[in-house]
Structure formats: C-alpha cells, structure tokens
C-alpha positions as a Markdown table, in Angstrom:
| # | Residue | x | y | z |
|---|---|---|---|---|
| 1 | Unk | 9.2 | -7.0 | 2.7 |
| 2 | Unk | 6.1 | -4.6 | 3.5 |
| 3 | Unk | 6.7 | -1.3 | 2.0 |
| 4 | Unk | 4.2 | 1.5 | 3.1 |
| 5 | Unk | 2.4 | 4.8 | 1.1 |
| 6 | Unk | 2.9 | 8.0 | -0.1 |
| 7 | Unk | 3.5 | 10.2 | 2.7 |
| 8 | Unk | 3.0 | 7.2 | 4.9 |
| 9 | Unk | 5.3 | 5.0 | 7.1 |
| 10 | Unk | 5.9 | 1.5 | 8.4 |
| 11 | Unk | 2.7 | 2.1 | 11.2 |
| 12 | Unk | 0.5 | 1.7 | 7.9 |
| 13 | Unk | 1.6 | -2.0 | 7.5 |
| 14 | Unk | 3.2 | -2.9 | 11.1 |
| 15 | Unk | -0.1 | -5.2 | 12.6 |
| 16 | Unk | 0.5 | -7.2 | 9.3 |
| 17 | Unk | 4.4 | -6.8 | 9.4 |
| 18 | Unk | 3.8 | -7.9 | 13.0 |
| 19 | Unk | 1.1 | -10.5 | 12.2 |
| 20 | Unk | 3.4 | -12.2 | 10.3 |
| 21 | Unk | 6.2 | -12.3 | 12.5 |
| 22 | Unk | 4.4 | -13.7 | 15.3 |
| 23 | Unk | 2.7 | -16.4 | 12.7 |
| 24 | Unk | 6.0 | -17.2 | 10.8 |
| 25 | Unk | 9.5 | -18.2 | 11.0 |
| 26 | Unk | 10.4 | -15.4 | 8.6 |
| 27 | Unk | 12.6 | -12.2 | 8.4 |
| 28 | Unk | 10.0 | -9.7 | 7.9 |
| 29 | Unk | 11.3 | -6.1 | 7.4 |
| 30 | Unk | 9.4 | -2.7 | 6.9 |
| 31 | Unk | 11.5 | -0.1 | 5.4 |
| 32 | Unk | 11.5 | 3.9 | 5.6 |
| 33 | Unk | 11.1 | 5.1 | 2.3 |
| 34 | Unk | 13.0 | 9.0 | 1.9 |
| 35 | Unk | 11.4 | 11.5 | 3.5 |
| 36 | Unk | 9.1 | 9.6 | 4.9 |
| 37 | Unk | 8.1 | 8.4 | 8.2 |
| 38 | Unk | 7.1 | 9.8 | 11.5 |
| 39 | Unk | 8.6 | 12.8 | 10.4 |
| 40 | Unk | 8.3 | 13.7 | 6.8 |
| 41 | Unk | 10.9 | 15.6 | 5.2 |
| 42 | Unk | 9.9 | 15.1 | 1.4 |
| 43 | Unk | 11.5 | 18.4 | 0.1 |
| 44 | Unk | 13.6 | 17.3 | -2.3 |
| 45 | Unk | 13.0 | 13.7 | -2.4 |
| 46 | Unk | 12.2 | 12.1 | -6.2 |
| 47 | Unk | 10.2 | 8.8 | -7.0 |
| 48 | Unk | 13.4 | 7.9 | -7.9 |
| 49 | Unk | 14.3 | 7.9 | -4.0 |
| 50 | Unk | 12.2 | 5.7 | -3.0 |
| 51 | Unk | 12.1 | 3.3 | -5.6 |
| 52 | Unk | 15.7 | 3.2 | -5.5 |
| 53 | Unk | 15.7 | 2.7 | -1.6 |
| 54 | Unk | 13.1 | -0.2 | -2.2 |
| 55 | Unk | 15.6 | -1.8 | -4.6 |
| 56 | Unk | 18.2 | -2.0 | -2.4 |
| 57 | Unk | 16.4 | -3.4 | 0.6 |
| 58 | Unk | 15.1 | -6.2 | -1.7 |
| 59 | Unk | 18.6 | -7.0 | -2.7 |
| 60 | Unk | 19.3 | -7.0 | 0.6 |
| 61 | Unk | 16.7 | -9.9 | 1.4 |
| 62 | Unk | 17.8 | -11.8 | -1.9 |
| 63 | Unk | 20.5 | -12.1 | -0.5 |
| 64 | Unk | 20.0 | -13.4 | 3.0 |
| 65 | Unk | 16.7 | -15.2 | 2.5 |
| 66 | Unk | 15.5 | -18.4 | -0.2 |
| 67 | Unk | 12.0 | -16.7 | -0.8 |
| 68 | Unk | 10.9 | -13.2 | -1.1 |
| 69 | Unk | 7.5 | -12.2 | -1.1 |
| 70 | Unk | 7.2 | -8.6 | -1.4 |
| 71 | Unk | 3.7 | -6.5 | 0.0 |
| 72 | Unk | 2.8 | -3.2 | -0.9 |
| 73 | Unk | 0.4 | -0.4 | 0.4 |
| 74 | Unk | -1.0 | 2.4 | -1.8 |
| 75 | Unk | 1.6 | 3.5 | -3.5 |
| 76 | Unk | 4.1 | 1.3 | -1.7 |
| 77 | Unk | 2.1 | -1.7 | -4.2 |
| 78 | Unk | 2.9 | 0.1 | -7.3 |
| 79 | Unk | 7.0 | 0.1 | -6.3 |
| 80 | Unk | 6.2 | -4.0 | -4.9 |
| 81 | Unk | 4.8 | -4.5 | -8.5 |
| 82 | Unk | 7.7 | -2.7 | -10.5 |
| 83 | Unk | 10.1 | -4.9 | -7.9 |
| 84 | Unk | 8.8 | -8.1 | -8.8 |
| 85 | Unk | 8.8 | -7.3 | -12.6 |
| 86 | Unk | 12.5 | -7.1 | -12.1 |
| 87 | Unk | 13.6 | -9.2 | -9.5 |
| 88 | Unk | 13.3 | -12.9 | -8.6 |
| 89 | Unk | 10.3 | -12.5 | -6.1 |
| 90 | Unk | 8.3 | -15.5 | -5.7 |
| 91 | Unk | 5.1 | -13.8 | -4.5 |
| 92 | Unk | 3.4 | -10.5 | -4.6 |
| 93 | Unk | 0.6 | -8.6 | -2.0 |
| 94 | Unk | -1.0 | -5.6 | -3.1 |
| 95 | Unk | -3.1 | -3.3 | -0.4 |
| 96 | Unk | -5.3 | -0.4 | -1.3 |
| 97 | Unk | -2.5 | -0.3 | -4.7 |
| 98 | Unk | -2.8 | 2.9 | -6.5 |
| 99 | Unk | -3.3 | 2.7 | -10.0 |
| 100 | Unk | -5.8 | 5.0 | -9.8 |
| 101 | Unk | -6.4 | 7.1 | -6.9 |
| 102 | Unk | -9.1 | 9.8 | -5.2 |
| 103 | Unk | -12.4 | 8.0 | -5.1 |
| 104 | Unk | -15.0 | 11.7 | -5.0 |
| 105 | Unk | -18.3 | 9.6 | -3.8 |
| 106 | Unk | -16.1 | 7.8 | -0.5 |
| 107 | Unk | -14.4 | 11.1 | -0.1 |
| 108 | Unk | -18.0 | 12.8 | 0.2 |
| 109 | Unk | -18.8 | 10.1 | 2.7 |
| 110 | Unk | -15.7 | 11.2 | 4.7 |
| 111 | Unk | -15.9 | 15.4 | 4.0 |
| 112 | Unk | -19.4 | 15.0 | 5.0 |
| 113 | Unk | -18.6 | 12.9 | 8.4 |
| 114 | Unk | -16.0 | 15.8 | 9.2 |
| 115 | Unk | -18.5 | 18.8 | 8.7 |
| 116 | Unk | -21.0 | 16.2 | 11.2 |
| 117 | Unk | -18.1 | 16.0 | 13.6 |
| 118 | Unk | -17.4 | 20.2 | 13.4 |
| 119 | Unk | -20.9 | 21.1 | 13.9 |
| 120 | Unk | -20.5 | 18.8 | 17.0 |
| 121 | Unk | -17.6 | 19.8 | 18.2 |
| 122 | Unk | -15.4 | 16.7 | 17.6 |
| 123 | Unk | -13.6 | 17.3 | 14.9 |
| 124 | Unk | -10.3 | 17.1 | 16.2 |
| 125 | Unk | -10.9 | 13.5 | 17.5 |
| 126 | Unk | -11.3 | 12.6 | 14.3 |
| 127 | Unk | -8.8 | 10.4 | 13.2 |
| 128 | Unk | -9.2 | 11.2 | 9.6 |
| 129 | Unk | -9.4 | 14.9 | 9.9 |
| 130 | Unk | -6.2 | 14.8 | 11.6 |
| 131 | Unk | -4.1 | 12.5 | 9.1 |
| 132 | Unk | -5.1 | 14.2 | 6.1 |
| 133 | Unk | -4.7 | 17.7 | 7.9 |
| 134 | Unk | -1.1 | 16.4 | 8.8 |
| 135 | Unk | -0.6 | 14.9 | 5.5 |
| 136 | Unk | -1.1 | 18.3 | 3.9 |
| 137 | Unk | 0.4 | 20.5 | 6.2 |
| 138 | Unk | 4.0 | 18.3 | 5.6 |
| 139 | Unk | 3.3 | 17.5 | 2.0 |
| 140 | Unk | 5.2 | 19.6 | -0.5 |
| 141 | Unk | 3.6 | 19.8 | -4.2 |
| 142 | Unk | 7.2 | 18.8 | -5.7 |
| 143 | Unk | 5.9 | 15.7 | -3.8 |
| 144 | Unk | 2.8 | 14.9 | -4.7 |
| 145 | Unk | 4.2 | 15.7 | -8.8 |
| 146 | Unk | 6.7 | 13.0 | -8.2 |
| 147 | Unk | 3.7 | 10.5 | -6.8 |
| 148 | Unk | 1.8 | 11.3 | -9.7 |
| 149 | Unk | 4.9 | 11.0 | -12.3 |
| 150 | Unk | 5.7 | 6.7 | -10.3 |
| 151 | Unk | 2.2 | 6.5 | -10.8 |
| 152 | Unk | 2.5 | 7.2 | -14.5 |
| 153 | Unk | 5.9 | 5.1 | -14.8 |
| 154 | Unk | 4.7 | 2.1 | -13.2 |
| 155 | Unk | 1.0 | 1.4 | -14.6 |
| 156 | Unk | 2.1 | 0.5 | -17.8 |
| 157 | Unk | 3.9 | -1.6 | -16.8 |
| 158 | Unk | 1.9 | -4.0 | -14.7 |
| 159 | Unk | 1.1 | -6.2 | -17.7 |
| 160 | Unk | 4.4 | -7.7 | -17.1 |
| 161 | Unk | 3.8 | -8.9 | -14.1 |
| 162 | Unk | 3.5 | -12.5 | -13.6 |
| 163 | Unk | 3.7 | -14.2 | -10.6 |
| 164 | Unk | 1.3 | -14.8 | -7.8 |
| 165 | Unk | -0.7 | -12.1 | -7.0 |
| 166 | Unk | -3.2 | -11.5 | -4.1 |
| 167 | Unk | -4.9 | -7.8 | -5.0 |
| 168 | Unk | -6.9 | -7.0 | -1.2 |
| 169 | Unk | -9.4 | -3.8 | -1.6 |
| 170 | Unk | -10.9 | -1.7 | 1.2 |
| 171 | Unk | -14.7 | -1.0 | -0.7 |
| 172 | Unk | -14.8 | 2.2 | 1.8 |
| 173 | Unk | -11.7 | 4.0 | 0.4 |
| 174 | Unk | -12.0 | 7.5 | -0.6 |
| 175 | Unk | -8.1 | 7.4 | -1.9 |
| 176 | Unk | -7.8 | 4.7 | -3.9 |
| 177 | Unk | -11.2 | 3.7 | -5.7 |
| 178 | Unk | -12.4 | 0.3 | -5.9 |
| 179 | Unk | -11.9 | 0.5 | -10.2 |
| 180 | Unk | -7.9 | 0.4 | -8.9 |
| 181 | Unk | -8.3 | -3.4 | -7.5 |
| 182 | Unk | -10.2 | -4.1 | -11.0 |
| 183 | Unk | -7.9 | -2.9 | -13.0 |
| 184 | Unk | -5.2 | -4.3 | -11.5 |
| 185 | Unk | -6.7 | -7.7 | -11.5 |
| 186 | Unk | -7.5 | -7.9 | -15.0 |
| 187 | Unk | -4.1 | -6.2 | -16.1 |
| 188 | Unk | -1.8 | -8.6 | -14.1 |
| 189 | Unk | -0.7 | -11.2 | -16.3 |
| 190 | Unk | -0.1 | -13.7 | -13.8 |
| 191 | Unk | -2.1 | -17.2 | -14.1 |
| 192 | Unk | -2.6 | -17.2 | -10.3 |
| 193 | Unk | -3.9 | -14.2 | -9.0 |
| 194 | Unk | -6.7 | -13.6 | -6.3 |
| 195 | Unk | -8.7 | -10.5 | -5.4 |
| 196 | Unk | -10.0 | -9.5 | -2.0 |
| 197 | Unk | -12.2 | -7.2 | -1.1 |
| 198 | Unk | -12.8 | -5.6 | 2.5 |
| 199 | Unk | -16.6 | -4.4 | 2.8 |
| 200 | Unk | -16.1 | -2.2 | 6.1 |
| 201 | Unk | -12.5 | -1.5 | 4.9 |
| 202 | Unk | -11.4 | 2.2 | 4.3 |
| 203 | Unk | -7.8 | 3.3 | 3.1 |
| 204 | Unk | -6.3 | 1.7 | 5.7 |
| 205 | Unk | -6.7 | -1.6 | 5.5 |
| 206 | Unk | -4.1 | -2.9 | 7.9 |
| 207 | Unk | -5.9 | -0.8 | 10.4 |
| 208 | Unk | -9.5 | -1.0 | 9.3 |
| 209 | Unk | -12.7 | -3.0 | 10.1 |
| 210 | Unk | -12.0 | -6.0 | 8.2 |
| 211 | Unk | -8.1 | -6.1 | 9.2 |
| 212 | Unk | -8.3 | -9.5 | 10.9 |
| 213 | Unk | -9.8 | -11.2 | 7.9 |
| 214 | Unk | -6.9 | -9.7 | 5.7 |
| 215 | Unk | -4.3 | -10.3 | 7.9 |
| 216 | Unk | -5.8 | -14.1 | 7.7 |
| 217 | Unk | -5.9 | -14.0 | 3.9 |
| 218 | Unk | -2.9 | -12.1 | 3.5 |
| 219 | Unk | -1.0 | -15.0 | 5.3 |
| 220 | Unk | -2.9 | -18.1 | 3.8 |
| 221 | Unk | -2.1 | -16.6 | 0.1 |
| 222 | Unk | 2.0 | -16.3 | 1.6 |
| 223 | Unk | 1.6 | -19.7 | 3.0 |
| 224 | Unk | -0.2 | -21.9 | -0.2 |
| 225 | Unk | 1.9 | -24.0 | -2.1 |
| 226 | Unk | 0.5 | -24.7 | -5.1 |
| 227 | Unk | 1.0 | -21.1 | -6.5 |
C-alpha cells in the first residue's frame, strides 16, 4: 500500500505504485485519503479521516494478501509508520516522511528560483510556483491545524516501531528537511533499518532527479529476504 501527502494524491507515488506493478506479482493499491486528491475538498476533514481511511484499506489488504508492506510519502509515512506500530505489516518505506517539516535554506533556493523565473517572465511554467500556489489556494487552515496536530500524535510514537525500515531522503527538499530522515533513523527501533538519500532529489521524490535509483532501491529493500 502507497499512501500519498498532505494535500497530495496518488500521482505523488503512482511511477512507484506503477514501478512496482510492472516489476512484481503484487496487488499494489494507492488510496485517496478524505478530501484529498485531484480535487481537494479538506473542509471539514480531521487527521482522524484519513488515518482512519488508511486503517481500513490496510485491513482490507490483510485480508486478501500473506504480506503487507506498507510506503509512505510526507505525511502519508507518518500514518504508514503509526500502521505498522499497530498492525501485522512485515515491511515499512518511508519517502520525504515528515517528522519535521519546512526546510527555510531549500525553500530560499526555491523562492529565489521563482523571483528568477518572474523577472523572466516564466513563472507560470514553473512547476513549483504552480503546486504550491494550488496547494494554498485549496488549503483551508482547519487543515493544515489537523496536519500539524498527526504530526504531533505520531512522532512520539515512532520509537515503537520495529520492523524493517528503508527511510529514502530527497537532500533538495524545502518541505521536509534533511534532520527529518535523521531523526527518524536513529528513533526507529527496528534492528534492520536503511537510509537513503537522493542528492538531486527535491520533495518529490517519486518524481525527482534521482527517481530511478529510488524506485530501484525502494524495490530491492521490498524484495530482500533476510530482513
């Protein structure tokens, strides 16, 4: 199970979603969190929306299906990391996971690529100009709160996880900062847990520079047997 970001949707995990598909035998699924999606409608959605709607697709897959691996995105890793605290999930992937988010110095990189772009004339080609314009155009702050208050839930929690655990970092994100990956590398409690980092890589990572190395690692750490 691939479970995308805040605000976000299955396109933020669908080339590995797809990746995997192509390269497996598995049932891969990518579920719509509440208000969420091509069309956000978050007004009135809680944390406990979309955690709960994660929940129930993963019992779903238990199931239907003798191993579950579940993969996480932003703040789609935090909900895959409270899943596997609680359910039998043999493996765990988390992308660009949010324990910590808004990284200033890669978000001056970016602001300072958009007022380049402006002065040029281009700014509306560019691509993230026009998520993050979208993003807070659709994005109600009763939203965002509830973000912030799974954020809060969840990190203290990640001590008790323990299973296998591949951690995979973009080291260009302005979102979620690269002390996020650290963190949750040294907080997992898990004997066998790798961490990857992406040097061209910015939120993204699915869609970034590095994304056919990480689709490669993503679905080595899937496919080893010794963890």
């Amino acid at each position: 199970m691939c479970i995308h970001g805040f605000t976000g949707g299955p396109y933020e995990v669908e080339p590995l979603a797809n990746f995997l598909r192509e390269a497996t035998d598995w049932h891969v699924v990518t579920p719509t969190l509440p208000g969420h999606g091509e069309q956000l409608s978050l007004e009135g959605k809680t944390h406990k929306d979309w955690i709960r709607h994660a929940e129930e697709e993963l019992q779903t897959l238990l199931k239907s299906c003798d191993e579950v691996y579940v993969v996480g995105f932003s703040m789609g890793g935090l909900i895959a990391a409270y899943l596997s605290i609680k359910y039998p999930v043999k493996k765990l992937v988390l992308l660009s996971a949010a324990a910590y988010y808004i990284n200033p110095k890669q978000l001056m990189v970016d602001i300072t690529d958009m007022v380049k772009d402006t002065f040029q004339g281009n700014l509306l080609k560019n691509e993230l100009f026009l998520r993050y314009k979208r993003k807070i155009n659709e994005t109600p702050m009763s939203a965002t709160l509830h973000f912030r208050a799974l954020v809060r839930m969840i990190r203290p929690l990640l001590g008790e996880v323990k299973i296998p655990t591949l951690i995979v970092q973009g080291e260009c994100d302005g979102i979620v900062p690269v002390k996020s990956a650290t963190y949750l590398y040294q907080t997992i409690n898990s004997t066998k847990k790798e961490l990857c980092m992406l040097p061209q890589s910015k939120h993204h990572v699915c869609h970034g520079e590095d994304k056919e190395y990480l689709l490669e690692q993503v679905h080595l750490f899937l496919q080893k047997k010794d963890l």
